[in-house]
C-alpha positions in Angstrom: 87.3 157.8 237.4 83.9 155.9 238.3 83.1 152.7 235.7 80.3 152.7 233.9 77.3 150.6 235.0 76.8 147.4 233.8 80.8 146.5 233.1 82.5 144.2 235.0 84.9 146.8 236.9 81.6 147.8 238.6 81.8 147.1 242.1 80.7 148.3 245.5 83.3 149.4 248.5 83.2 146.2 249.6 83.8 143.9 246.6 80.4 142.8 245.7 78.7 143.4 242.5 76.3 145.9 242.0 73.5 143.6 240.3 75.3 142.0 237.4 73.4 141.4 234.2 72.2 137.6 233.3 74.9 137.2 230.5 77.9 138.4 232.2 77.3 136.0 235.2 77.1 133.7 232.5 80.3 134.8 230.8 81.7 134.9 234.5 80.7 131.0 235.4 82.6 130.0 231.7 85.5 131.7 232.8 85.6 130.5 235.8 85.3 126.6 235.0 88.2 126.8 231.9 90.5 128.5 234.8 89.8 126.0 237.4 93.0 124.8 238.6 93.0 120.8 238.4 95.7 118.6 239.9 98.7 117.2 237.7 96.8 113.6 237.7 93.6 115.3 236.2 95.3 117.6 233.4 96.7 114.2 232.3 93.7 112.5 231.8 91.4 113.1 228.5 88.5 114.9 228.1 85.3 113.1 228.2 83.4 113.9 224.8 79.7 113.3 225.0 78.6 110.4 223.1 77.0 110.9 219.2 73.4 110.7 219.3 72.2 107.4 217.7 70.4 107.4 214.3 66.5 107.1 215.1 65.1 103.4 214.5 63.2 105.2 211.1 66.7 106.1 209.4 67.4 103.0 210.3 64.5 101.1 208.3 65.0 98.8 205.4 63.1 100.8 202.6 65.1 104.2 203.8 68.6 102.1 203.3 67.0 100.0 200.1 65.9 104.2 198.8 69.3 105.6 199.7 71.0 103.0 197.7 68.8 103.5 194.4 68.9 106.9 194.6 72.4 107.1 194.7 72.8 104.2 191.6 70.6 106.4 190.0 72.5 109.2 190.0 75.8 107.3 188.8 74.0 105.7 185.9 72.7 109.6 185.1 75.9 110.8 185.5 77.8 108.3 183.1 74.7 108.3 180.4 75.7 112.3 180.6 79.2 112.0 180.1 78.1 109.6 177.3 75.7 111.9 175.7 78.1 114.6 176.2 80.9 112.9 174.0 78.5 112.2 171.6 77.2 115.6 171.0 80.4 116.2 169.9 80.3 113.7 167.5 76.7 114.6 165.9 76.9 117.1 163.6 81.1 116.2 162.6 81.8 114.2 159.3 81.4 110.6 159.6 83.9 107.7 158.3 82.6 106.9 155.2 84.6 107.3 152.0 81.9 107.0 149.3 78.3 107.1 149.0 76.8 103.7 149.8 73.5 101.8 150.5 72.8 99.4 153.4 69.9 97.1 153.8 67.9 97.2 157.0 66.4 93.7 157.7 63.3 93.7 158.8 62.2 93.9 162.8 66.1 95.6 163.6 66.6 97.0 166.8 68.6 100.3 167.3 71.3 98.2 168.3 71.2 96.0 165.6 71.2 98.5 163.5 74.1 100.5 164.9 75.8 97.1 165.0 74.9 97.1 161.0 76.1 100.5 159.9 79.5 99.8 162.1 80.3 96.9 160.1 79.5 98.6 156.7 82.1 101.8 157.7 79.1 104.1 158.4 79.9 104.8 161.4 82.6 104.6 164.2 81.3 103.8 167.2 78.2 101.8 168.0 77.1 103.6 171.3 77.5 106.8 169.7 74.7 106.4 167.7 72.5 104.3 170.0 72.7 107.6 172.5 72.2 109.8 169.9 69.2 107.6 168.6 68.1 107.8 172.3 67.9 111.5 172.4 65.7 111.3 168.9 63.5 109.0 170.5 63.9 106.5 167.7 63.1 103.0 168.2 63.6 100.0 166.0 60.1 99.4 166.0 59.6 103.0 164.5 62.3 102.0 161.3 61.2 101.2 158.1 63.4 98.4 156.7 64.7 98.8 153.5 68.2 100.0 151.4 69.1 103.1 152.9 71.9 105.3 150.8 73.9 107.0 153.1 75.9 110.2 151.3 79.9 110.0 151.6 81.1 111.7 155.1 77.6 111.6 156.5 76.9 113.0 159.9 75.2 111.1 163.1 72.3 113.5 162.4 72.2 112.7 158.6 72.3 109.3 159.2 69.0 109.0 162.0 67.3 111.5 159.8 67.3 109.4 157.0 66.2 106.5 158.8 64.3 107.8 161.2 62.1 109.3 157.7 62.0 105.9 155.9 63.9 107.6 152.9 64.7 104.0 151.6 66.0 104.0 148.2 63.3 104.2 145.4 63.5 101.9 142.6 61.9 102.6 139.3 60.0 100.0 136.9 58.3 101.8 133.8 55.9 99.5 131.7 55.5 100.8 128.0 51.9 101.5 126.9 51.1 98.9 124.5 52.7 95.6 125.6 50.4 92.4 126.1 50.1 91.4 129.6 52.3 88.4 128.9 55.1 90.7 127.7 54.2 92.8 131.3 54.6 89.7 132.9 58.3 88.8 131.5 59.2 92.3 132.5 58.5 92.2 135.9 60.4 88.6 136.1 63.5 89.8 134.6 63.8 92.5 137.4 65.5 91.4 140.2 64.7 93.9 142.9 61.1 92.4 143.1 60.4 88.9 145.0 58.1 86.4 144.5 56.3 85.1 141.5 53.4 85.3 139.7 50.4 83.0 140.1 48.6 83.8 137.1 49.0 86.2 133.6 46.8 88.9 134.4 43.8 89.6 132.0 44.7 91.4 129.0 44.0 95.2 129.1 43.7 95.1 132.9 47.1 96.4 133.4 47.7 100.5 133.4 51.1 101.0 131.9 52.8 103.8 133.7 56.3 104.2 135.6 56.2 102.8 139.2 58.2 103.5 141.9 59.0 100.7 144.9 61.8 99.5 147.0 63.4 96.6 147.3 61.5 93.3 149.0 58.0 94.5 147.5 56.9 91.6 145.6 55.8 90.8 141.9 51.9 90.2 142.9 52.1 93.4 144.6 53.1 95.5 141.3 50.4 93.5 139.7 48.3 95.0 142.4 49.3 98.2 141.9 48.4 98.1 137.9 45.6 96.5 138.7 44.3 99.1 140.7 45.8 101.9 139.2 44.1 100.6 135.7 40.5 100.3 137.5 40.5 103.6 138.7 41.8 105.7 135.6 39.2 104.1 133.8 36.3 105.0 135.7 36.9 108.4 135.8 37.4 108.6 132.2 34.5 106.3 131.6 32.1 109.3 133.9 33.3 112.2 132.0 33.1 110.3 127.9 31.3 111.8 125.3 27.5 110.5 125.4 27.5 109.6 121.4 29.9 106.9 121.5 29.0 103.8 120.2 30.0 101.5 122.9 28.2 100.4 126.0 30.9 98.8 128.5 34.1 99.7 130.1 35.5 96.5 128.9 34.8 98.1 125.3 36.0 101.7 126.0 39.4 99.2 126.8 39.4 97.1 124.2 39.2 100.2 121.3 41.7 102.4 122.9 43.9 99.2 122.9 43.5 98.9 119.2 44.1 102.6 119.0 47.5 101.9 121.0 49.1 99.8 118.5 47.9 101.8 115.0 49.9 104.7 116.1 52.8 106.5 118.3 52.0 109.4 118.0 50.9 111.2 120.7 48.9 114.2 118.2 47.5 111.4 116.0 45.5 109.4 118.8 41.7 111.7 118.8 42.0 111.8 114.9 42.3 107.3 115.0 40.3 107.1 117.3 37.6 109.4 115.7 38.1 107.2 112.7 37.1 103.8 114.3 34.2 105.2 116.1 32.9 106.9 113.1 33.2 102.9 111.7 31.4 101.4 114.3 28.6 104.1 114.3 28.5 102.8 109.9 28.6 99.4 111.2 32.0 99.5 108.7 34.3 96.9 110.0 37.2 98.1 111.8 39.9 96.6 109.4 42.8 97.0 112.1 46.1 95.2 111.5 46.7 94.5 115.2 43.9 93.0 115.4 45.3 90.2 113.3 48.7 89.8 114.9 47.1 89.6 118.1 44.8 86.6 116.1 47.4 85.0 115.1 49.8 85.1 118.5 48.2 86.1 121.1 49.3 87.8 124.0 52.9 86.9 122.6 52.7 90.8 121.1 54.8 90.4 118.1 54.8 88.1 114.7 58.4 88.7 114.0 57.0 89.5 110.0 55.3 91.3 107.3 51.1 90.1 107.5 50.4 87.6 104.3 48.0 88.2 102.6 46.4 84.5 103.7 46.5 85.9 106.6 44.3 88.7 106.3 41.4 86.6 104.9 41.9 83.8 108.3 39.1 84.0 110.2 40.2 84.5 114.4 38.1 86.1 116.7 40.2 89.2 116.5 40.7 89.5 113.3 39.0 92.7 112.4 38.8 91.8 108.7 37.0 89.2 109.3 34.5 90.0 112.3 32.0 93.0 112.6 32.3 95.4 115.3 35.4 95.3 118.0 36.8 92.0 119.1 36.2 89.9 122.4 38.7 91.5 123.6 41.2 93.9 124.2 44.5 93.5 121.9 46.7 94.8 124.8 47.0 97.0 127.8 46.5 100.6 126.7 48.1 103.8 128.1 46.2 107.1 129.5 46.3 108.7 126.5 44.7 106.4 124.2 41.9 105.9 126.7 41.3 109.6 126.9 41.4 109.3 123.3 38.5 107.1 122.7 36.7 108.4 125.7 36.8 112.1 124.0 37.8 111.7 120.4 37.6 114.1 117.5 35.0 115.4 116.0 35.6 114.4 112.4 34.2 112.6 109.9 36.9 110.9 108.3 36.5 106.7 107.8 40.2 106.1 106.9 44.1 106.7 107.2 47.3 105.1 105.7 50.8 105.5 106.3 52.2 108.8 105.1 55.9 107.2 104.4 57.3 109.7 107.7 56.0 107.9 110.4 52.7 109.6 110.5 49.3 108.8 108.8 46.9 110.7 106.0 43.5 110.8 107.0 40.3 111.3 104.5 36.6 111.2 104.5 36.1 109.5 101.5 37.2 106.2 99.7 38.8 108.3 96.5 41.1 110.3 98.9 41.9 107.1 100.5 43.1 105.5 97.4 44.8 108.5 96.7 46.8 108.3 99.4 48.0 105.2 99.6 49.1 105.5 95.5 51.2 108.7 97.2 52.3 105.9 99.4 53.4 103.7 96.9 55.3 105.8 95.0 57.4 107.2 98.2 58.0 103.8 98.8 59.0 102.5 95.1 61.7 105.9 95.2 62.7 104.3 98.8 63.6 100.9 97.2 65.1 102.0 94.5 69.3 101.4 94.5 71.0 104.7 93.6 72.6 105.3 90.3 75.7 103.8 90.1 78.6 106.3 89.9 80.2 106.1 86.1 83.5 104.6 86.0 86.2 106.7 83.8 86.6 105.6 80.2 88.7 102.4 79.8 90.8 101.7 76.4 89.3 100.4 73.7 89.5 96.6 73.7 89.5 94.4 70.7 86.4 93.5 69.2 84.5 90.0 70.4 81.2 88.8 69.7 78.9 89.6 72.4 75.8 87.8 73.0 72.5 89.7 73.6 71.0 90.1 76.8 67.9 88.6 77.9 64.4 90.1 78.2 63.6 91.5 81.6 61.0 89.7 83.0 57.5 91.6 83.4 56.4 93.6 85.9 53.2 92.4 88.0 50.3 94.7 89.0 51.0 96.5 92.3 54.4 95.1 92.4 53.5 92.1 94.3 51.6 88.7 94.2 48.5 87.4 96.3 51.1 85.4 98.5 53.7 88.2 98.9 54.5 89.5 102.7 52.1 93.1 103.7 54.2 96.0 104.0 53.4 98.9 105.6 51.6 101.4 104.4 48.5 99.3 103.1 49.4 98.2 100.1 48.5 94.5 100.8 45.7 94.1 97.5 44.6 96.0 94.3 41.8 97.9 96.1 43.1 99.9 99.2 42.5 98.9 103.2 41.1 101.0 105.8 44.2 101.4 107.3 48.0 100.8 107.8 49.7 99.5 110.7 52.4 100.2 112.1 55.4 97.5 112.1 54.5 94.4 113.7 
């Protein structure tokens, strides 16, 4: 059976090939050198393998070499800072070490790693380089901390921990400043508290202070807080002072201060403040002098805030320039450092026409229009306060045996009884009952 063309069985009668294709002479030449017989001496000897090409002169060149290197470095450091960040991950969002809540001051200008350094050594954390890569991946920098005392919660986690300082939530400390004080007393206050730095160059002016509570963190400083009052004082007054009522009878600021600080120490209660301050601007439009008993104290003492005593009555008479008794109109100045109320008071008091109050004997006042109610009142006064001092009735003891008879001798007169129950010298109590014809007002204590 004939071959088919174009395989290699096809051949002529006489042996030669019948116009082989270009691959199979190919095929042919290959077979024909790997079948070449060679002589024992030749098989023994080795193949010759053809030389490696050299590297080009520009694979060879200093920057390609100096690149390589780099690049590969680069890829180690990438490779350990993900291995790194990879443990850490592990670690972000699990409990941390610490057994109780606690609070840890960041000094000022710490680095991350100072910081981590910082929290290891106070038990916050375990390991330093956890937190650095973690702090890394938040993007936060020392620069971007706010130092401060930073209370971390018990068990807190990585993330916790950089959230809180990445936010600044440094521990808030509180300082609340009673309306009422002298700025001396503010002064003393602010001394005593040890959170605060620094001292104080100079007693503030009197009245210039806002009383209010103030939050700040540790390391702020005293002249700061004075600052602060300062400020805060300046800028509640003028927008009480724009929105007043126009019929007041003062001209200044500084006077709107100085009344409500007289209205701050006649009374504490908050419902009573329109009603006395209604009173002593309803005195200054009747040129009536104000007649306040702070005003004395403050006369007497000064910014010291307190006399420690009843008022005498020599005292009431002693011309100071506070001393309302004594002068016309308010005072030079203002008695203390009044609160928002009381200067919402006076800037909008009550429309009334009542001139005076007194003590009510339960920590409140009567009020009245007129002299005769006035007097009225403080007789109610009186009398509430006579029951008051009065010891109770002694309990009667069970009848005892009758005892022999002895001469007794007869018991002395009682000694009379003086007008008003007092003399000219006596201390002022309360209430207004300081002389035979009644005050204006009564104070409270001193």
């Amino acid at each position: 059976m004939a071959n088919e063309p174009g395989t290699p069985s096809s051949r002529a009668i006489g042996g030669d090939p019948i116009r082989p294709d270009a691959q199979w002479r190919e095929a042919g030449s290959l077979d024909a050198k790997r079948f070449t017989p060679r002589s024992p001496r030749a098989a023994l000897e080795p193949e010759r393998v053809p030389e490696p090409k050299r590297p080009s002169a520009r694979a060879r060149h200093p920057v390609i070499v100096a690149g390589s290197a780099l690049f590969t470095l680069v890829l180690l450091v990438a490779l350990v800072a993900g291995l790194a960040l990879a443990a850490g991950r592990q670690k972000f969002d699990s409990p941390g070490p610490l057994g109780s809540d606690k609070v840890v001051n960041i000094p000022r200008g710490s680095g991350v790693r100072d910081i981590a350094d910082l929290l290891q050594r106070e038990g916050v954390i375990d390991q330093w380089w956890v937190f650095v890569g973690s702090a890394m991946v938040r993007k936060a920098r020392g620069d971007h901390t706010q130092a401060g005392e930073y209370e971390f919660k018990r068990q807190a986690s990585l993330r916790e921990i950089i959230d809180t300082i990445v936010d600044g939530k440094v521990v808030q400390h509180k300082l609340t400043v009673p309306e009422g004080l002298t700025s001396e007393q503010i002064v003393a206050r602010l001394m005593e508290n040890e959170t605060l730095t620094g001292n104080i160059k100079e007693i503030p002016k009197e009245g210039s202070l806002l009383p209010e509570t103030y939050n700040f963190t540790r390391g702020t400083s005293r002249e700061q807080m004075i600052q602060r009052m300062q400020n805060d004082q300046r800028r509640f007054v003028q927008e009480i002072w724009d929105r007043r009522a126009r019929d007041l009878p003062i001209e200044t600021q500084e006077q709107l201060v100085v009344l409500a600080s007289i209205v701050e120490k006649e009374t504490g209660k908050a419902e009573e403040r329109t009603r006395v301050a209604a009173v002593f601007v309803n005195r200054l439009k009747q040129r009536m002098k104000l007649q306040s008993d702070p005003t004395i104290i403050y006369g007497l003492v000064g910014g010291k805030g307190t006399l420690g005593r009843p008022i005498m009555r020599s005292e009431i008479e002693m011309k100071t320039r506070y001393n309302t008794y004594v002068i016309d109109g308010l005072p030079p100045g203002p008695i203390a450092n009044p609160g928002r109320a009381s200067l919402e008071a006076v800037a909008s008091p009550a429309r009334t026409k009542e001139l005076y109050f007194v003590a009510d004997g339960t920590g409140g006042h009567a009020f009245s229009e007129s002299l005769d109610q006035h007097q009225r009142n403080v007789a109610r006064l009186r009398q509430i306060e006579q029951q008051r001092d009065q010891p109770a009735a002694p309990t009667p003891a069970p009848a005892a045996a009758p005892a022999p008879a002895a001469p007794v001798n007869p018991p002395s007169p009682a000694p009379a009884a003086r007008p008003g129950g007092r003399s000219m010298q006596a201390p002022v109590a309360n209430g207004g009952t300081r002389a035979t014809t009644a005050p204006a007002f009564a104070p409270r204590n001193p």
